[in-house]
N, C-alpha and C positions, 0 to 999 in steps of 0.2 A: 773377282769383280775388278775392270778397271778404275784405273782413276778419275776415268771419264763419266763415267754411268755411275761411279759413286759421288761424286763431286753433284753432280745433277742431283738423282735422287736426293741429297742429303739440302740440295737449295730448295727442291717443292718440299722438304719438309720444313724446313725455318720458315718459308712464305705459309704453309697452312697453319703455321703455330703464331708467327705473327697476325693471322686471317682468323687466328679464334675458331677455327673448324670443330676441335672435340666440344666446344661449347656448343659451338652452333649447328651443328650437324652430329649431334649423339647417336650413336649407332651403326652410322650410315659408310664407314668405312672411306672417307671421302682420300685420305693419306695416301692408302692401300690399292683403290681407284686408281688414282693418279699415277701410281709411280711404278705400277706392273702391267705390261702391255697384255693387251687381249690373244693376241696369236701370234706365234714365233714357227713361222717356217723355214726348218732347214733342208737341205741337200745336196749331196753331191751333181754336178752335171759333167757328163762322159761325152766328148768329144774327140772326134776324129779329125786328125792334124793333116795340113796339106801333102805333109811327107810318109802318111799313113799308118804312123802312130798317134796311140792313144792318150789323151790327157785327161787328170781329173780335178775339176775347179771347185771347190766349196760354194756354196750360195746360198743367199739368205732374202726373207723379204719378213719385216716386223710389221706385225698390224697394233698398234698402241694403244687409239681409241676411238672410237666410231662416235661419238656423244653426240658430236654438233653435226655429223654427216659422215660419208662416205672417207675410207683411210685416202690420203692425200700424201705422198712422198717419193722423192726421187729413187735412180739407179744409179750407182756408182760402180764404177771398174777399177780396183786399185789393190795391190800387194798384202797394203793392210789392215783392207779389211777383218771385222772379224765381228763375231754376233754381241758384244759389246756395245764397238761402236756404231752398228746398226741400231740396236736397241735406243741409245743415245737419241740418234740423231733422228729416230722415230718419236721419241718423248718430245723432241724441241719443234717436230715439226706439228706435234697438238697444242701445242703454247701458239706457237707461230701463226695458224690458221685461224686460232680463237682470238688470238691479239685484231689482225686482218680481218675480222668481224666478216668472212666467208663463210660456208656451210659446210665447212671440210671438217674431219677430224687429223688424224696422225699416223705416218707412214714412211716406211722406208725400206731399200733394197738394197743388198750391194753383191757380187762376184771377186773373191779374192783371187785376182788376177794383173800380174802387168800389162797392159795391152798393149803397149810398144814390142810385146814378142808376139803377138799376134797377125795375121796377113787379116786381108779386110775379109775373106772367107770364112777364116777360123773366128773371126769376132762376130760373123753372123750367124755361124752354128751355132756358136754360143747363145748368142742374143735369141736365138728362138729354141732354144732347148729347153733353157729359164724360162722362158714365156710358156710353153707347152706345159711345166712343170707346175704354171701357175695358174693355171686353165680356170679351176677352180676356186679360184681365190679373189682375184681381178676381175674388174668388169666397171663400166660407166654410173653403177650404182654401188658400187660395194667398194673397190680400192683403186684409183686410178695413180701409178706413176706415171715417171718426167723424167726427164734429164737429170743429172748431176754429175759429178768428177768424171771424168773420160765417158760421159755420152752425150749424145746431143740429139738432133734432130733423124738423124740415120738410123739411129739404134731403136729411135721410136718408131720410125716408119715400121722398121723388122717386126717390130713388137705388135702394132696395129695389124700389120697384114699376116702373123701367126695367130694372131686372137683373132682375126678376121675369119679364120678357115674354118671355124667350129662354131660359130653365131653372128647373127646378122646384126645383131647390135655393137656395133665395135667402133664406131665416130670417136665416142666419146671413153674408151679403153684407158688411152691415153692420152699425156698431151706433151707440150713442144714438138706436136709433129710439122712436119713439113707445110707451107701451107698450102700444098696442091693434094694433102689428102685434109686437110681441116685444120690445117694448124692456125693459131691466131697470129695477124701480123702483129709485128711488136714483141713478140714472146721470147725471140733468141735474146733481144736489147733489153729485156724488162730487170730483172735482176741488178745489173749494173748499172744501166741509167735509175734504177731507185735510191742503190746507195751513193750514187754521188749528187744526186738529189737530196736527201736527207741530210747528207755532208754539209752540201752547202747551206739549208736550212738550221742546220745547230751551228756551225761557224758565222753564221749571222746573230742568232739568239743567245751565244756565248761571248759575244764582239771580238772575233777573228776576224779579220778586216782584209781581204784581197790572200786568203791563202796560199799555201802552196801545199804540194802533195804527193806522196809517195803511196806506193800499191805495192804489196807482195800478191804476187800469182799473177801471170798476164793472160790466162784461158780466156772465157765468154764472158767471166761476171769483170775481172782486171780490167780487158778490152774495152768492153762497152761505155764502164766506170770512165776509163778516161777521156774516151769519144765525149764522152757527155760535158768531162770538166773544161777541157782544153776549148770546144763549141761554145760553153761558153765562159770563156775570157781566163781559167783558172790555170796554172801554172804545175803540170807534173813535172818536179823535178829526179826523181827516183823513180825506176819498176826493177824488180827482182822475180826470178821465176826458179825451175830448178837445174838450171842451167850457170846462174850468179847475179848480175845484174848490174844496171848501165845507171847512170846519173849525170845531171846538168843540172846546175845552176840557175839554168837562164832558161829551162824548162824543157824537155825533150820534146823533139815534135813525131807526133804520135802515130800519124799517116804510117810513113814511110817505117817507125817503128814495128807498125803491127806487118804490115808488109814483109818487115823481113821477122819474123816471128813466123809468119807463116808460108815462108821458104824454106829457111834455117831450123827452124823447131826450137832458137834457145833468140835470149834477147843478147847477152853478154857479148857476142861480138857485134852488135850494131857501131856505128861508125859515128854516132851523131850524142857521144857520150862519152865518160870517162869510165871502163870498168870497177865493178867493187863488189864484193865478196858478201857485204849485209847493205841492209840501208835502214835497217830499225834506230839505229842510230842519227843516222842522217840529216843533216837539218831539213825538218819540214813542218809546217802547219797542223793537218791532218794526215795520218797512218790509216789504210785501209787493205786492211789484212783479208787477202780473196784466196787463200790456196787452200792448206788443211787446218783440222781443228791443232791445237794446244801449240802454233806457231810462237807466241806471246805465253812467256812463263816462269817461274819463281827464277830461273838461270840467269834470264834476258832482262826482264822489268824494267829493270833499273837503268837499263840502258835504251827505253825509248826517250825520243828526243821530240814527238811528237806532243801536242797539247789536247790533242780531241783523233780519237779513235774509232773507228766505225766499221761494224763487222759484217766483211763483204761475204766472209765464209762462216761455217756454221762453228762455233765453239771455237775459235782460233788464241781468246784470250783464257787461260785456265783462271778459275774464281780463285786461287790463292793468287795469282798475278795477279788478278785485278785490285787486290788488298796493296797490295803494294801501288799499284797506279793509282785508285784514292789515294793514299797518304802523298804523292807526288801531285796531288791536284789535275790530274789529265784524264778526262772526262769518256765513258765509252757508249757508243750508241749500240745496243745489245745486238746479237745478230737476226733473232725470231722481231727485231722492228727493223733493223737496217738491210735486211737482205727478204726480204716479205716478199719484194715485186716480184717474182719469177713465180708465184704462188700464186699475188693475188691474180698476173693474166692466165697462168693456170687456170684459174676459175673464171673468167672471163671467157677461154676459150673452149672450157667447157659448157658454159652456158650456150656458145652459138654454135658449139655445135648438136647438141637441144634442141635448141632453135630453128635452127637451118639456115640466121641469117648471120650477115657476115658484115664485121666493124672496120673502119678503116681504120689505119694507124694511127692519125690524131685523134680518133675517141678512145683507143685502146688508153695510150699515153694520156690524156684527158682523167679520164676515170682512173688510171693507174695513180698519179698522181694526189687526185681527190681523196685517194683510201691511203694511200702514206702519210700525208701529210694529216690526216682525221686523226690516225693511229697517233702520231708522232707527238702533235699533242693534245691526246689521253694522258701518254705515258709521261709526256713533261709536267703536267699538270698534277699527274698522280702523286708524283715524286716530289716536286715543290710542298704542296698539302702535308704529307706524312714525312717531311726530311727524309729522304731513303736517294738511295742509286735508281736511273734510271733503269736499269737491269731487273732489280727489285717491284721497281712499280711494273713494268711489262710483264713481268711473271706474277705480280697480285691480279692484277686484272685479267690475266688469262684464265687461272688459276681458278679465283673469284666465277669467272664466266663459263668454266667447264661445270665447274660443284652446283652451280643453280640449277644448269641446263641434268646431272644428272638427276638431281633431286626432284624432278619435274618430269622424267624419264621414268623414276621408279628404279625396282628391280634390273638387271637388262641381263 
């Protein structure tokens, strides 16, 4: 067992023992519930290469818990993956959904694969190989993925129109898709404009006063995050990706950064910066950590220079770091509340396409906002109430609102 999946496991079980659950729930297994997922599908997928050899990709898709609704979690493409951190990142996304007060439960996929060696061919065999493999498992009512690390909007379409070939119900398979097969506007931007939303809502409520800001990871959620901050009026002085990374003082300007981001593929040689190697360090106001988990860890801690932390990616700060960033007084916005919006227009654009009918981008962003900031303070509220970490209360109140809903469920 990793250190990831045990680290988790071992915090729902401090939250259900601080939640009084054997007291309150005799019997009922509620621990046990929680912290073993319902279905762990594995397999190999066998693909034929441009050059007519054969490769074979591991793949995974975790179903965790259907409680409050249908499994709900991304696909990710990455080296290192493995059914660990799928497992993981299936647990945080039934925290995540129940925090977002949605009707989803918890879900996740990934392909241990670099896709950088891949042509855009070989990543669509792939992408519908996996989809065909999951024929059975997926569907608009049962488990709908999404996007995550190295997929986006393409991978979904693939994904839609393989599930499409075998059933007429297929709008709602998935979502981030394109919005000329139903995708919701808003939904590529959602993720990132929520955590530098929330950013700037706790650097208000904590009195950080005209921040400044640095990002690890420059993908969809890094990108958007800083569109967001720079519109309005905040200052990135740092991004780093896995390339190195660029910084200013006087604030990068982000246009023309992401522009050449997505020429170049790295930020490090942008022109409109000083290069540097880390930027955890960095001076800056708020750290918003968007690339992989356990980026922030017992090694580094000590060396953010940051005062308020907000997790753009999923598990980026490990919970023994974060013991140490308590005792440094630098506050973290957990990532199942800071990084929610790509979930909650997930369900947004599952609902219209339900519907049939379709939101324009300012009520997506409207109501997108409405449910971050509801969440936001819950969980500040929570936390005030019971002295605890904001992290803490996030996960009592999910936690708290899974165990009711199964108790009310019964058996299942």
């Amino acid at each position: 067992m990793s250190d990831l999946i045990k680290g988790l496991i071992d915090k729902i079980q401090d939250i259900s023992k601080a939640l009084k659950f054997r007291e309150r729930y005799k019997n009922e297994r509620m621990f046990e519930r929680l912290a073993i997922s319902n279905k762990i599908v594995r397999f190999k997928a066998i693909i034929k290469m441009d050059d007519g050899s054969m490769n074979v990709y591991q793949c995974y898709r975790v179903q965790h818990s259907d409680t409050l609704g249908p499994y709900k979690g991304g696909i990710r493409l990455h080296p290192t993956v493995d059914i660990d951190e799928v497992k993981s990142l299936a647990t945080l996304m039934t925290l995540k959904t129940a925090l977002a007060d949605i009707p989803f439960g918890g879900g996740k996929g990934g392909i241990c694969v670099d896709p950088k060696t891949l042509s855009e061919g070989e990543t669509e065999r792939l992408i519908r190989k996996y989809t065909h493999r999951l024929l059975h498992d997926i569907g608009p009512n049962a488990d709908i993925p999404a996007p995550d690390v190295n997929t986006s909007e393409r991978e979904m379409a693939w994904m839609y129109d393989e599930y499409r070939k075998s059933t007429q119900d297929a709008r709602g398979v998935v979502t981030g898709k394109p919005v000329e097969l139903g995708g919701s506007l808003g939904r590529k931007e959602a993720t990132g404009y929520g955590v530098a939303a929330l950013a700037l809502e706790a650097a208000e409520d904590y009195g950080i006063k005209n921040p400044t800001v640095s990002i690890e990871g420059f993908g969809n959620v890094g990108v958007h995050a800083a569109q967001y901050l720079v519109t309005n009026g905040i200052k990135v002085v740092a991004v780093k990706d896995s390339s190195g990374a660029i910084v200013n003082r006087d604030g990068l300007d982000i246009d023309p950064l992401t522009e050449h981001k997505k020429k170049w593929g790295v930020v490090a040689t942008f022109k409109g910066g000083k290069p540097a190697k880390e930027i955890i360090s960095y001076p800056a106001d708020i750290f918003i950590p968007c690339a992989l988990a356990r980026t922030i860890h017992t090694g580094n801690a000590d060396q953010v220079a940051a005062r308020l932390i907000v997790e753009g990616a999923n598990a980026p700060v490990s919970l023994d770091a974060e013991k140490i960033l308590e005792k440094r007084g630098i506050l973290v916005i957990p990532d199942i509340l800071a990084n929610a919006g790509g979930v909650i227009v997930s369900y947004f654009e599952w609902v219209q396409n339900r519907e049939g009918l379709y939101w324009t981008e300012e009520t997506v962003n409207e109501r997108l906002f409405v449910k971050l900031t509801q969440a936001y303070a819950r969980v500040r509220r929570y936390a005030e109430d019971n002295e605890i970490s904001l992290r803490d209360a996030a996960y009592s109140i999910s936690i708290e609102k899974i165990a009711h809903a199964m108790r009310a469920r019964g058996a299942q």
